[in-house]
KOLKOL-555728 format. One record per residue: residue number from 1; residue in three letters; x, y, z of N, C-alpha, C, CB in turn. Coordinates in nm, 3 decimals. Each point is the difference from the previous one (the first is absolute). Glycine has a CB too. Layout:
N
+-----+------+---------+---------+---------+---------+---------+---------+---------+---------+---------+---------+---------+---------+
| pos | code |     n_x |     n_y |     n_z |    ca_x |    ca_y |    ca_z |     c_x |     c_y |     c_z |    cb_x |    cb_y |    cb_z |
+-----+------+---------+---------+---------+---------+---------+---------+---------+---------+---------+---------+---------+---------+
| NUM |  ALA |       X |       Y |       Z |       X |       Y |       Z |       X |       Y |       Z |       X |       Y |       Z |
...
+-----+------+---------+---------+---------+---------+---------+---------+---------+---------+---------+---------+---------+---------+
This chain:
88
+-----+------+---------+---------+---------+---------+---------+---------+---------+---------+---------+---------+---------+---------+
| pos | code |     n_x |     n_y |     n_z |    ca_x |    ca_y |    ca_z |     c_x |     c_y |     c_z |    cb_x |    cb_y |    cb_z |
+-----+------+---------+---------+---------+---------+---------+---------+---------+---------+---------+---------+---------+---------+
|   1 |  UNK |   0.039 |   0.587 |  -1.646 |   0.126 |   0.012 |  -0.069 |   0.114 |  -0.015 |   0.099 |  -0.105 |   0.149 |  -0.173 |
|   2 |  UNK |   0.209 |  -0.205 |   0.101 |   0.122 |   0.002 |   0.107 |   0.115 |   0.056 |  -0.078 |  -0.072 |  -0.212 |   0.142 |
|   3 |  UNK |   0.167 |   0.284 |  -0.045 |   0.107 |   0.036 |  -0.013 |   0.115 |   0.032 |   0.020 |  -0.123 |  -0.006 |  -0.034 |
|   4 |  UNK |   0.235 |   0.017 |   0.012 |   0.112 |   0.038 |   0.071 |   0.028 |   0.125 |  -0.027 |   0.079 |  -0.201 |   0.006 |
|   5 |  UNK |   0.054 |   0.231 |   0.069 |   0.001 |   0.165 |  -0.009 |   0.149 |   0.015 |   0.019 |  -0.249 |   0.079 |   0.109 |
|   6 |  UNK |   0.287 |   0.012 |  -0.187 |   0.187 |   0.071 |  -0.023 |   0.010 |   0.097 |   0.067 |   0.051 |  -0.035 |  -0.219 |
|   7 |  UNK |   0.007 |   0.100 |   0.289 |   0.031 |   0.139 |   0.016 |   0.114 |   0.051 |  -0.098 |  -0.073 |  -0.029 |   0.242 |
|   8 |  UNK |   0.053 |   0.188 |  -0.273 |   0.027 |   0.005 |  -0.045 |   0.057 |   0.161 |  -0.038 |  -0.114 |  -0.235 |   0.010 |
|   9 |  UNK |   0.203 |   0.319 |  -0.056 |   0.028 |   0.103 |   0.033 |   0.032 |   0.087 |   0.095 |  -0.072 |  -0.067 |  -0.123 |
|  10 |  UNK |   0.189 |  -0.069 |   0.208 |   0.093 |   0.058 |   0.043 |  -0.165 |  -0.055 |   0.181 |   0.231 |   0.257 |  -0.280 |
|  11 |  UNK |  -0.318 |  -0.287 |   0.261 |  -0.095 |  -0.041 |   0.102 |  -0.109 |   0.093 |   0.004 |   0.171 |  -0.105 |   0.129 |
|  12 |  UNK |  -0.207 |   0.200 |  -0.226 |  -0.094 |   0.103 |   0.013 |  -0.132 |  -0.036 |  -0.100 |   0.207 |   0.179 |   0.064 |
|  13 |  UNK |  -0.159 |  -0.282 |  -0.186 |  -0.146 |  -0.059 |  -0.067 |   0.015 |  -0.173 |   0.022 |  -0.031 |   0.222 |  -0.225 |
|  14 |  UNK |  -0.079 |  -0.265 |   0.232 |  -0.058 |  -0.170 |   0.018 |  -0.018 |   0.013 |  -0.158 |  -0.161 |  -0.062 |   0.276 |
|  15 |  UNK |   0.162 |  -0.081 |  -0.277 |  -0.025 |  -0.052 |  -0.131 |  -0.120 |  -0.151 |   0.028 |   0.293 |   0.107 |  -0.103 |
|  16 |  UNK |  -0.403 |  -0.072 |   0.086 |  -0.086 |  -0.104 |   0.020 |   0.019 |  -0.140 |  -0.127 |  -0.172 |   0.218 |   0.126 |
|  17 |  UNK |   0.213 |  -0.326 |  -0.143 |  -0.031 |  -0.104 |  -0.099 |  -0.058 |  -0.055 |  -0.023 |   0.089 |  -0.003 |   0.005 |
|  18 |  UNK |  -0.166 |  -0.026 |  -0.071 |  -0.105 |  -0.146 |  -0.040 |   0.029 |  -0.115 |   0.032 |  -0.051 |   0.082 |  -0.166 |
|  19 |  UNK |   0.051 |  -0.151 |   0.254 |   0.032 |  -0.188 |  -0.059 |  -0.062 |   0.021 |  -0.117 |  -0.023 |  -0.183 |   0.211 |
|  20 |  UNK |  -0.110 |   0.136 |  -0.263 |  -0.021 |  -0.002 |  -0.109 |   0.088 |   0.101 |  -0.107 |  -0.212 |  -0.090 |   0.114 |
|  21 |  UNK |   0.242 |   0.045 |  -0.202 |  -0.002 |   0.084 |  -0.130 |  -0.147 |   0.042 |  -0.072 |   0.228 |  -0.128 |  -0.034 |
|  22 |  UNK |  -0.203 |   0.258 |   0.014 |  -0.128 |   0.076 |  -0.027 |   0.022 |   0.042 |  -0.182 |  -0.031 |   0.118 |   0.307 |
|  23 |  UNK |  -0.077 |  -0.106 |  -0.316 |   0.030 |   0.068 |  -0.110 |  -0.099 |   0.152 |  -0.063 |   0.096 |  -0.270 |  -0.031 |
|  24 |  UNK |  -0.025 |   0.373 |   0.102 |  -0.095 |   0.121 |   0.029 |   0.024 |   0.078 |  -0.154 |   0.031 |   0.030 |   0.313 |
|  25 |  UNK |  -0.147 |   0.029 |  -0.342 |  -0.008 |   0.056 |  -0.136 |   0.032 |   0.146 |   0.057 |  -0.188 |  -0.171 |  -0.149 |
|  26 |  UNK |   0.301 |   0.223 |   0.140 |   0.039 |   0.143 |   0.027 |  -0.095 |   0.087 |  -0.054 |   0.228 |  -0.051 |  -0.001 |
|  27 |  UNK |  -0.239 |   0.073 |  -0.121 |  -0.079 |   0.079 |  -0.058 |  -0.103 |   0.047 |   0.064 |   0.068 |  -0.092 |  -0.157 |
|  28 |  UNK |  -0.214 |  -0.074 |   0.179 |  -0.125 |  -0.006 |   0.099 |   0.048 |   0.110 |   0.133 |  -0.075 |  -0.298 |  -0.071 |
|  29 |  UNK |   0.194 |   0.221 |   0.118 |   0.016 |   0.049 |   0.148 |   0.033 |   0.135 |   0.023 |   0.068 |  -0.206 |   0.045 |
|  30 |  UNK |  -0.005 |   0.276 |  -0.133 |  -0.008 |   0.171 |  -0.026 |  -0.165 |   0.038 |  -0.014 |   0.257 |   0.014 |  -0.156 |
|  31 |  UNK |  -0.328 |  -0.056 |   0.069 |  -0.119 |   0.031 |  -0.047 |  -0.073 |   0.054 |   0.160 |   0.001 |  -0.197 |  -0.248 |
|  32 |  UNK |   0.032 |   0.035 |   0.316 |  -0.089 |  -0.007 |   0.123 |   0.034 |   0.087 |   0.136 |  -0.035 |  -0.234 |  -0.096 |
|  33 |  UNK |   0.187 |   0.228 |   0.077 |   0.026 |   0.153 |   0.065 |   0.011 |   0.110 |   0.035 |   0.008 |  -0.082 |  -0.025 |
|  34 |  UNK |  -0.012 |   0.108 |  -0.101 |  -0.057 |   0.141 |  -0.063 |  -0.163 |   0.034 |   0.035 |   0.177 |  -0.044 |  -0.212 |
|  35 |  UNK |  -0.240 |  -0.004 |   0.189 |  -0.126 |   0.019 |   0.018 |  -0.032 |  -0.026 |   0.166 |  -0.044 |  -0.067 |  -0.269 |
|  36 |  UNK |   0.166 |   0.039 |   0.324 |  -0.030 |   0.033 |   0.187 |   0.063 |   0.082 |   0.047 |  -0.033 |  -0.185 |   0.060 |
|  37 |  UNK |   0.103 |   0.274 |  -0.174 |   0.081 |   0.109 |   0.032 |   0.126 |   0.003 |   0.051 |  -0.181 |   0.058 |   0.019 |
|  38 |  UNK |   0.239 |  -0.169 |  -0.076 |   0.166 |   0.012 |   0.020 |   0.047 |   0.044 |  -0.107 |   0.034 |  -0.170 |   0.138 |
|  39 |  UNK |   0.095 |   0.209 |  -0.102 |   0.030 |   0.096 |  -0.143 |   0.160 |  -0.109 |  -0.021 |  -0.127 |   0.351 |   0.060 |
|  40 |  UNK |   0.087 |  -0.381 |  -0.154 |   0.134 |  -0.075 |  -0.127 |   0.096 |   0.061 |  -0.011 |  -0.122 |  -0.075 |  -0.144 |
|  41 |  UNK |   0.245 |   0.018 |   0.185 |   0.161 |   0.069 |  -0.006 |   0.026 |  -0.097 |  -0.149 |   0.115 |   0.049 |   0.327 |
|  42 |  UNK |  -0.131 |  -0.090 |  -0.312 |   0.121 |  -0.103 |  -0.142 |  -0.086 |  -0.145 |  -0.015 |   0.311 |   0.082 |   0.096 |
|  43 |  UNK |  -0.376 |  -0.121 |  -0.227 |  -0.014 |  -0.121 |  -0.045 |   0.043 |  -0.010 |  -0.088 |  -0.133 |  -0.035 |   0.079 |
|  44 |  UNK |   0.184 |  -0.109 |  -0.107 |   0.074 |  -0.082 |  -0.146 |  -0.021 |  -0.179 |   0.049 |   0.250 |   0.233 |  -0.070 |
|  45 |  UNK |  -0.203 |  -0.309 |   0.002 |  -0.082 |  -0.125 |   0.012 |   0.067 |  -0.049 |   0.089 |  -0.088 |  -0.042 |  -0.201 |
|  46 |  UNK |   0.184 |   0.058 |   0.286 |   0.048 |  -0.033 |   0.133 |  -0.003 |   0.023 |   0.106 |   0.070 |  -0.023 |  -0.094 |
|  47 |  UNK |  -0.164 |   0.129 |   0.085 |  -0.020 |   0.061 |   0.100 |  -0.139 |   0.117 |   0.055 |   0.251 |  -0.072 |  -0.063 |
|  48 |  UNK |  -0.301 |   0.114 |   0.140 |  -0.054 |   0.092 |   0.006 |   0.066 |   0.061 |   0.149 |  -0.211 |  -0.092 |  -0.170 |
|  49 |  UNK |   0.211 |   0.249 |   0.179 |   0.004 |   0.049 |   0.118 |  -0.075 |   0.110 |  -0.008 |   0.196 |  -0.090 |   0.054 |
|  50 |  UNK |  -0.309 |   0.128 |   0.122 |  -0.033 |   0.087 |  -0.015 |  -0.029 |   0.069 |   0.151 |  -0.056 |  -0.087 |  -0.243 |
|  51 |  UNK |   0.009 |   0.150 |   0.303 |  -0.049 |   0.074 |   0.107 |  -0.117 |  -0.023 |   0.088 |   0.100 |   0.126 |  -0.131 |
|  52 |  UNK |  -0.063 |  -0.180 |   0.224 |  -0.094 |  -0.096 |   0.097 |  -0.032 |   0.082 |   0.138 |   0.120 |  -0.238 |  -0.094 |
|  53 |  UNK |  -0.194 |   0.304 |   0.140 |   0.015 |  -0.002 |   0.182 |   0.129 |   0.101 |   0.017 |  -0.084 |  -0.292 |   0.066 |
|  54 |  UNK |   0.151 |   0.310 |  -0.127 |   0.142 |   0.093 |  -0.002 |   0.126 |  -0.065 |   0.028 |  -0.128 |   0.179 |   0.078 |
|  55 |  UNK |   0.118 |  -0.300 |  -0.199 |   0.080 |  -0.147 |  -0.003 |  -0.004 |   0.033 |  -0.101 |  -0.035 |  -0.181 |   0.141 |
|  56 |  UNK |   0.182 |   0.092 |  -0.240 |   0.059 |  -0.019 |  -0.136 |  -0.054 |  -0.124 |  -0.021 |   0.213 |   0.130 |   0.005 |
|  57 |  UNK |  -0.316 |  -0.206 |  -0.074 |  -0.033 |  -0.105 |  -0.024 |   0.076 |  -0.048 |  -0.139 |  -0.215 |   0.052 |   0.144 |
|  58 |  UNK |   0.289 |  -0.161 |  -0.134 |   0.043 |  -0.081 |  -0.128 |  -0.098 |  -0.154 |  -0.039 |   0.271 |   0.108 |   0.072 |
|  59 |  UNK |  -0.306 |  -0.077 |  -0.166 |  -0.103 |  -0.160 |  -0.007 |   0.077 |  -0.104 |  -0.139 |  -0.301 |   0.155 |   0.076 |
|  60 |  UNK |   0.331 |  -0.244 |  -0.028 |   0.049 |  -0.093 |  -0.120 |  -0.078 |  -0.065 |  -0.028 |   0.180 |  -0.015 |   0.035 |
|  61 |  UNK |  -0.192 |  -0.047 |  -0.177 |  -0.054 |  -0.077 |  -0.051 |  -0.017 |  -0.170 |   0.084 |   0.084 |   0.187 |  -0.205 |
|  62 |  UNK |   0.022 |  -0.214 |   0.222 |  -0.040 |  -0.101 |   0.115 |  -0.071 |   0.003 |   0.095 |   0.143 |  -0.035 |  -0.038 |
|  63 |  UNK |  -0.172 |   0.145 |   0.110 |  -0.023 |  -0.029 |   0.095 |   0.046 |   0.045 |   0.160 |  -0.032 |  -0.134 |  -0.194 |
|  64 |  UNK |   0.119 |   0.212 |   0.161 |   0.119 |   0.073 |   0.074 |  -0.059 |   0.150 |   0.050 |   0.202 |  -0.130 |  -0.164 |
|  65 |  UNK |  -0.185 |   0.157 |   0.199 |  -0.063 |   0.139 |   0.078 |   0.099 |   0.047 |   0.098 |  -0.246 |  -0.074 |  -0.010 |
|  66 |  UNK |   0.330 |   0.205 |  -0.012 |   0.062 |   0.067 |   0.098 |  -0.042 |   0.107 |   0.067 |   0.135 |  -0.079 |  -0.103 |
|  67 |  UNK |  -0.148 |   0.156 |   0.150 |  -0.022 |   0.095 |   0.160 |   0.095 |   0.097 |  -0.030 |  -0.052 |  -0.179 |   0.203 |
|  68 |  UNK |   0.091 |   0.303 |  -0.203 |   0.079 |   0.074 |   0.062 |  -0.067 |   0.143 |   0.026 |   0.189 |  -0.142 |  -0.101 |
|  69 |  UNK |  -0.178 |   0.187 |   0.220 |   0.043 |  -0.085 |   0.113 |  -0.059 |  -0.096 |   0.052 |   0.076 |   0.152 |   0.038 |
|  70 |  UNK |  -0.036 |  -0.200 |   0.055 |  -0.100 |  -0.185 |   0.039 |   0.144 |  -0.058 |   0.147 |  -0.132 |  -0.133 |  -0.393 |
|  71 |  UNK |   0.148 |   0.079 |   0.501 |   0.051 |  -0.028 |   0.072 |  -0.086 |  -0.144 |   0.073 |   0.113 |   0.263 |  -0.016 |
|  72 |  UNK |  -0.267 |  -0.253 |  -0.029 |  -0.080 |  -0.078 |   0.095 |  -0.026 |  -0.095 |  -0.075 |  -0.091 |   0.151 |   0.138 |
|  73 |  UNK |   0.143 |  -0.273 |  -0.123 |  -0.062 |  -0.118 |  -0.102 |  -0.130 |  -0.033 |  -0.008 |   0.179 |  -0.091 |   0.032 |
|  74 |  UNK |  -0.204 |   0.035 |   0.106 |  -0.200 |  -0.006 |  -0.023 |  -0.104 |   0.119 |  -0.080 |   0.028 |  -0.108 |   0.250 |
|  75 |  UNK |   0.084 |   0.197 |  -0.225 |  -0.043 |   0.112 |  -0.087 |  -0.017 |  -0.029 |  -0.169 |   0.126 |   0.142 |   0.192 |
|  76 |  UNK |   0.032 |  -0.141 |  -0.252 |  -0.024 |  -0.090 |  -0.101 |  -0.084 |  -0.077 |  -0.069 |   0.125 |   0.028 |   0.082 |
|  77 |  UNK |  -0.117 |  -0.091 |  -0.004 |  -0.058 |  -0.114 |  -0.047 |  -0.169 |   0.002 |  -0.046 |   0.196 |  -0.099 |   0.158 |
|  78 |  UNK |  -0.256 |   0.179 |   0.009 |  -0.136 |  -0.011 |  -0.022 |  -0.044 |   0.090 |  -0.096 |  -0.027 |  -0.074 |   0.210 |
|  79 |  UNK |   0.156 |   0.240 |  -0.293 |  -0.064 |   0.071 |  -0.071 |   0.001 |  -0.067 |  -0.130 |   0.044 |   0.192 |   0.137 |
|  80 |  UNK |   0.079 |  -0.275 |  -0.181 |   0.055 |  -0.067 |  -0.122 |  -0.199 |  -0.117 |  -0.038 |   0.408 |  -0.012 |   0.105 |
|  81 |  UNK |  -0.398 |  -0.053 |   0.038 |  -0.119 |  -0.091 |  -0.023 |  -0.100 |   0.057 |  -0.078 |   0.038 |  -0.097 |   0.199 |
|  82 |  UNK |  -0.123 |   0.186 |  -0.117 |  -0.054 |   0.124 |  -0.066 |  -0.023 |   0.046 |  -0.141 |   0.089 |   0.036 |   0.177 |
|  83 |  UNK |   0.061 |   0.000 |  -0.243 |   0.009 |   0.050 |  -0.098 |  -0.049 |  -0.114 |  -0.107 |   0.177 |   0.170 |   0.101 |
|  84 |  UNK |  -0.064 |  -0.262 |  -0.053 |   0.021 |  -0.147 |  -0.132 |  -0.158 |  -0.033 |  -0.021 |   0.263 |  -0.157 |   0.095 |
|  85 |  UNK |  -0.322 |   0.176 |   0.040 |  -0.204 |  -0.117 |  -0.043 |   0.001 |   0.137 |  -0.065 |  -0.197 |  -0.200 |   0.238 |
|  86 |  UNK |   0.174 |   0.292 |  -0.242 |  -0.105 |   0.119 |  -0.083 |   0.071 |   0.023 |  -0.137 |  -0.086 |   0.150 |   0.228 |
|  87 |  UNK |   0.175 |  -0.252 |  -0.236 |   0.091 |   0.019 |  -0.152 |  -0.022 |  -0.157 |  -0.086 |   0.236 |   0.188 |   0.126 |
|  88 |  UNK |  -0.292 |  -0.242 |  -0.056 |   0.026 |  -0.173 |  -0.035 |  -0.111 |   0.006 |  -0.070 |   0.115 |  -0.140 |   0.199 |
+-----+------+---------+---------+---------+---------+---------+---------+---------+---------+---------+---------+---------+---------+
């Protein structure tokens, strides 16, 4: 996978992107989180966020994945990679 990356909040969360456009089924991807023991702050169809490692995870439907906190891009990137294959 490839991607680019925003900073974002002021420089304290990354925002990992897709080149590709994705098309992630939120719903599935709560299901699958849940059952690895992250605990769900807020889903609706734009969004999911939930509790990672002792990170604010935001997951978009595209494909988009933010960090907070997060400062390390390779960081990013390689956790976002990660996430997107075990959601695809």
């Amino acid at each position: 996978m490839r991607f680019t990356t925003a900073r974002l909040c002021g420089g304290q969360a990354l925002m990992a992107i897709s080149v590709d456009i994705l098309d992630i089924d939120i719903e599935r991807a709560a299901k699958i989180l849940e059952a690895e023991g992250c605990t769900i702050k807020q889903k609706d169809e734009m969004m999911l966020i939930y509790e990672w490692e002792g990170k604010e995870v935001t997951l978009y439907p595209q494909g988009k994945v933010m960090y907070l906190p997060q400062t390390d891009r390779a960081e990013c990137i390689s956790d976002a990679t990660k996430l997107l294959e075990k959601l695809r």
